[in-house]
C-alpha positions as a printed Julia matrix, in Angstrom:
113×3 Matrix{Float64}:
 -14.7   -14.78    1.36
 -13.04  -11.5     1.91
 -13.58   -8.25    0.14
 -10.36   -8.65   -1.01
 -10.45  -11.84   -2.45
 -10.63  -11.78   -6.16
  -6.43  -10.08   -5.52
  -5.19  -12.99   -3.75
  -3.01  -13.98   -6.49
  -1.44  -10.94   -6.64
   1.99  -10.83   -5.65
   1.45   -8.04   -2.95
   4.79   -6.07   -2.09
   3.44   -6.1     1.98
   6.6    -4.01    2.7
   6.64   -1.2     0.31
   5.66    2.57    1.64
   4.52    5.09   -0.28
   7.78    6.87   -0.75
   9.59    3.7    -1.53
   7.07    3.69   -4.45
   8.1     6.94   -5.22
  11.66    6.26   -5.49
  11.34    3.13   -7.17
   9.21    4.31  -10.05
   9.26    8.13  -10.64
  12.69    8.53   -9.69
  14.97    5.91  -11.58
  18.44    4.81  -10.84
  17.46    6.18   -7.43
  16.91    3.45   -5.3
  20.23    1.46   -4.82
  18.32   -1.99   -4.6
  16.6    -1.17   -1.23
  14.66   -4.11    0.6
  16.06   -6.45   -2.54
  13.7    -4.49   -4.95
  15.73   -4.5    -8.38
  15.73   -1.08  -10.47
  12.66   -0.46  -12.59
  13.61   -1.11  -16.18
  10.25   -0.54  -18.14
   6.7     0.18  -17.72
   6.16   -3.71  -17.49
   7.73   -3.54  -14.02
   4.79   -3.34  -12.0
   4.06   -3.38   -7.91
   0.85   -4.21   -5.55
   0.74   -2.92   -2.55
  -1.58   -1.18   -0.14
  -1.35    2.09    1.73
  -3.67    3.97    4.4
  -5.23    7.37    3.05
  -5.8     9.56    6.04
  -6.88   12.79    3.91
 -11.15   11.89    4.72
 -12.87   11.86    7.71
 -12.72    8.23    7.78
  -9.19    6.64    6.65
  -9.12    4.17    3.9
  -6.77    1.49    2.81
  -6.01    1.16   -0.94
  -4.57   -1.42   -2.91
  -3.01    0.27   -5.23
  -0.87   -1.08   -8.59
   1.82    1.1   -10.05
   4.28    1.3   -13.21
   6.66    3.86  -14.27
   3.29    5.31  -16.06
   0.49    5.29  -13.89
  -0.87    4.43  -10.29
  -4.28    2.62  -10.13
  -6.63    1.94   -7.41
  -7.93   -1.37   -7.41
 -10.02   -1.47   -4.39
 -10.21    0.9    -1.31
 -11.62   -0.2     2.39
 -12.37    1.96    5.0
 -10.03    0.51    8.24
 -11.94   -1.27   10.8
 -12.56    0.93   13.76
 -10.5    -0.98   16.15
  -7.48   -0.71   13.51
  -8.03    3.44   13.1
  -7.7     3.83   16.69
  -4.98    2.25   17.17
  -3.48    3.84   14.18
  -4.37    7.15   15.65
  -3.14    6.68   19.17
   0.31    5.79   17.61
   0.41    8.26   15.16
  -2.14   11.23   15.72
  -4.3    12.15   13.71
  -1.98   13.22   10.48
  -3.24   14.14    6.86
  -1.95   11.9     4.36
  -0.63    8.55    2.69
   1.12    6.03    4.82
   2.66    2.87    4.34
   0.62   -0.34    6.33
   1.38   -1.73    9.65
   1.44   -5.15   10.75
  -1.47   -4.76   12.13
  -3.54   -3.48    9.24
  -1.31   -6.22    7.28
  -3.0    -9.14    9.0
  -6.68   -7.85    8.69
  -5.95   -7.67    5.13
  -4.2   -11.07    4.67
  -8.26  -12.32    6.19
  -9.48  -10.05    3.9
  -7.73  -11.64    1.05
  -9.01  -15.05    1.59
């Protein structure tokens, strides 16, 4: 089994960014139902989803759970080395949070299992 494995029956949002988070849950009525995502109500709408940390030497992927209240980590892995290289030569080598690509999205789906 994956490292992942005990969160497979989470309902992981694979398409949500980091600043789709943002909008959805610290800035209300501010997200005009983008990607079908309906308006956050309370603090019992909740999200999963996972983003790549780039402020280490060594990026990390987080899968990270979020209300209107609070952000948790729930478990962090640093990318594969094949993945951060490619993730590099598309991007650079930028400080800061990122949304997934499909790439990273299919290691973690194996993960998962």
């Amino acid at each position: 089994m994956g490292r992942l494995a005990s969160y497979r029956h989470l309902p992981i949002d694979w398409d949500m960014t980091p600043e789709e988070a943002v909008t959805l849950y610290l800035e209300w009525g501010n997200n005009c139902h983008k990607h079908g995502r309906c308006p956050v109500r309370s603090k019992d709408d909740v999200s999963y989803y996972f983003v790549v940390n780039t402020w280490d030497e060594k990026p990390l992927v987080s899968l990270l759970k979020r209300n209107s209240e609070e952000v948790q980590e729930l478990a962090s892995l640093p990318l594969p080395d094949s993945i951060q290289n490619n993730f590099f030569s598309q991007y650079g080598t930028p400080k800061g949070v990122f949304g997934i690509n499909q790439e990273m999205k299919h290691w973690l789906e194996r993960e998962m299992s």
